[in-house]
C-alpha positions in Angstrom: -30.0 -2.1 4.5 -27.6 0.2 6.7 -26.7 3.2 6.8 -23.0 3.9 4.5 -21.2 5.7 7.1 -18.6 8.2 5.1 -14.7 8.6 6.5 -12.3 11.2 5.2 -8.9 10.7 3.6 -7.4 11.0 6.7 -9.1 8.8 8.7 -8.9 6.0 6.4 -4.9 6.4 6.3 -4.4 6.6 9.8 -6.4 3.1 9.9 -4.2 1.9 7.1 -1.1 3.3 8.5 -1.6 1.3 12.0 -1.8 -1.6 10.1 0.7 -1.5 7.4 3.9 0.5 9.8 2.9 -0.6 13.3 2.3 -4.1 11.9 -1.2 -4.6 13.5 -4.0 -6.8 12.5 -6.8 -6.0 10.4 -9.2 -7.5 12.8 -7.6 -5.6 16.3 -7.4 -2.2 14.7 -11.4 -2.5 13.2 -12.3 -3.6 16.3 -10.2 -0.3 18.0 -12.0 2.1 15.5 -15.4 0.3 15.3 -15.2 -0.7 11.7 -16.3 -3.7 10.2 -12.5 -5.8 9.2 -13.9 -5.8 5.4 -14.0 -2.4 5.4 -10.3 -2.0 6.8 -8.9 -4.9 4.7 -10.8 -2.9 1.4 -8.8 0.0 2.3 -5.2 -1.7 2.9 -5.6 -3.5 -0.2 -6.4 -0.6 -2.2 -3.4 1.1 -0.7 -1.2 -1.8 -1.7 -2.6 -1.8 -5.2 -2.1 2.5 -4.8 1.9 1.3 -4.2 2.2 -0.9 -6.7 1.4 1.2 -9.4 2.6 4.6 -8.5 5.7 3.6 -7.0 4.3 4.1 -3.4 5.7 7.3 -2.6 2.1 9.1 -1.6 0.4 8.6 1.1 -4.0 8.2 1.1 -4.3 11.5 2.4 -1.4 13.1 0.5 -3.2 12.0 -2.6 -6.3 13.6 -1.5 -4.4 16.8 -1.2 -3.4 16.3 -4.2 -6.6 15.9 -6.1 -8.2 19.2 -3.8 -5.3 21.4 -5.3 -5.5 20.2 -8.6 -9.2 21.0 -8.8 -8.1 24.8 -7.1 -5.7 25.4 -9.2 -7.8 24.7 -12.4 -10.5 27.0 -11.0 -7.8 29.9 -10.5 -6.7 29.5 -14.1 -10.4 29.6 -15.2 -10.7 32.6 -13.2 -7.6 34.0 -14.6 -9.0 33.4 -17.8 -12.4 35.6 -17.7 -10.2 38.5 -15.5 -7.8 38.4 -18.8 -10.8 38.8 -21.3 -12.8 41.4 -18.9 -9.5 44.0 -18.7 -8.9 43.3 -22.1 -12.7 44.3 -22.6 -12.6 47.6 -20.4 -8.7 48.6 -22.2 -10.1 49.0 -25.4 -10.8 52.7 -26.9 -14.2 53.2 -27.2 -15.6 53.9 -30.9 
């Protein structure tokens, strides 16, 4: 078996984006990037399907954004969370 070879958000929606707006084939722009067409067609398939169902307004890698603030943001709030108990902690009188 081969190696899985991993690509990031963006990458993947640039592929996608050449052949969905530029209206190229799946076949000329894996054979551009080196990718096997499978792989391509997997990934413009799934961002149809992504369209379909979210009303197509995001793009791959704006979604990926998305998901990396998301997971910030609930860290901050956990974080916000401990400073809240530890000053509340350190403000009370001692006995």
């Amino acid at each position: 078996m081969g190696k899985r070879q991993g690509f990031s958000p963006e990458f993947r929606a640039e592929a996608v984006r050449e052949v969905v707006e530029k209206k190229r084939s799946v076949a000329e722009v894996a054979r551009s990037l080196n990718l096997v067409p499978q792989t391509l067609g997997n990934w413009v398939s799934a961002y149809h399907e992504s369209r379909d169902t979210d009303g197509g307004e995001l793009s791959v890698g704006e979604r990926a954004r998305i998901r990396e603030l998301e997971r910030k943001v609930a860290e901050l709030e956990e974080e916000n969370r401990f400073l809240g108990k530890a000053c509340a902690f350190f403000a009370r009188k001692p006995r």
